[in-house]
N, C-alpha and C positions, 0 to 999 in steps of 0.2 A: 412728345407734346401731349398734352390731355387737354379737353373738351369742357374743362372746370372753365371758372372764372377770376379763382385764387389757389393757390398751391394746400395740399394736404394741409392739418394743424401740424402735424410733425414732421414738416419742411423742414429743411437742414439751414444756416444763416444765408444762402442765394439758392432761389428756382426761378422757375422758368414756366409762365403759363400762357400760353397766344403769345400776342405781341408785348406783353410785360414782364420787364424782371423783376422779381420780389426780393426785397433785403429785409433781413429781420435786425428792426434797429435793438439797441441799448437800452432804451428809456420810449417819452412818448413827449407828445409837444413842445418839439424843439424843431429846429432848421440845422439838417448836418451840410457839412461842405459834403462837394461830390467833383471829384473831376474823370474826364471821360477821355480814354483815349482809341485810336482806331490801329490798327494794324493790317496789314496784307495778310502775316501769317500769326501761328501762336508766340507771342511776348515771351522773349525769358520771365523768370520771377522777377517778380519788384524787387529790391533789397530794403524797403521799406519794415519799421518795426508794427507788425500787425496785429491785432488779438485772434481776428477769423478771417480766413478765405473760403474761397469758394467759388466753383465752374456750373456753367449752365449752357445749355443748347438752345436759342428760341427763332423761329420762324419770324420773317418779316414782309409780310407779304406787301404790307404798304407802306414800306421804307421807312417807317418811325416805330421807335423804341419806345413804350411806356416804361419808367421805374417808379415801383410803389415799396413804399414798406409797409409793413403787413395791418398798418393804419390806416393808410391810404395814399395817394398819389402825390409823386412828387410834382412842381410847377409846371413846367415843361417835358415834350415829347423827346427823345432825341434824334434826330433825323440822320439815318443812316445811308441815306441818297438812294438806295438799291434796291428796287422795290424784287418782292418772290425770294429775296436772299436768306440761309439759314447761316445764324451766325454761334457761335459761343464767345459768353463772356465768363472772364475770372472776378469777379469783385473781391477787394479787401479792404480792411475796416479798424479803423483807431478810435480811441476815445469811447468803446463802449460803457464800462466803467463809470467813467466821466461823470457820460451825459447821466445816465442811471441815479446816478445821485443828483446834478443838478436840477433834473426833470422833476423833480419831486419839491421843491424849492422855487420855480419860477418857469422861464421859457430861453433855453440857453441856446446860443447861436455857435455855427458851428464846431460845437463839443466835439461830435462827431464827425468825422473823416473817411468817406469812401472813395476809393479807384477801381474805376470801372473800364475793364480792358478788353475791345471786343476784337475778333479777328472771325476771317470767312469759315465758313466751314466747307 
């Protein structure tokens, strides 16, 4: 965990800083899908067609999750019920691509597609 407020510039596509996890989108003002899931332990692989994944370790000291991308903050917290809990998540990501081009042309809605997969640690 580090003491920042945002991950290195040369973060890898998911980090992990305090209580947010960061995803490096495709593009920029858009709304990507996201869905979240929980686990007791670590998930198999998705068999999902991905562009990038990615693992992170993050501290939850007050039972909610921040996700930002490296834009800024997505709507909602996600509320992990567990307050003190360290968790890791895998996230992974479709429609980078996509959005990257649509973004550039208007404000496209879910282009982008992340699964965010947390389990305890």
């Amino acid at each position: 965990m580090s003491d920042r407020d945002e991950p290195e510039d040369e973060a890898p596509f998911v980090a992990a800083c305090g209580q947010r996890v960061y995803l490096r989108s495709g593009g920029h003002t858009h709304t990507p899908a996201l869905s979240v899931e929980v686990w007791d332990d670590r998930p198999p692989a998705d068999g999902g067609v991905w562009e990038a994944q990615g693992e992170a370790g993050v501290d939850v000291p007050s039972g909610q999750v921040g996700v930002w991308t490296y834009g800024g903050p997505c709507e909602d917290a996600i509320e992990r019920g567990e307050a003190g809990r360290r968790w890791h998540v895998r996230a992974c990501v479709s429609g980078r691509e996509r959005v990257r081009e649509l973004a550039e042309q208007g404000v496209p809605v879910h282009a982008e597609r992340y699964l965010l997969q947390f389990w305890p640690v």
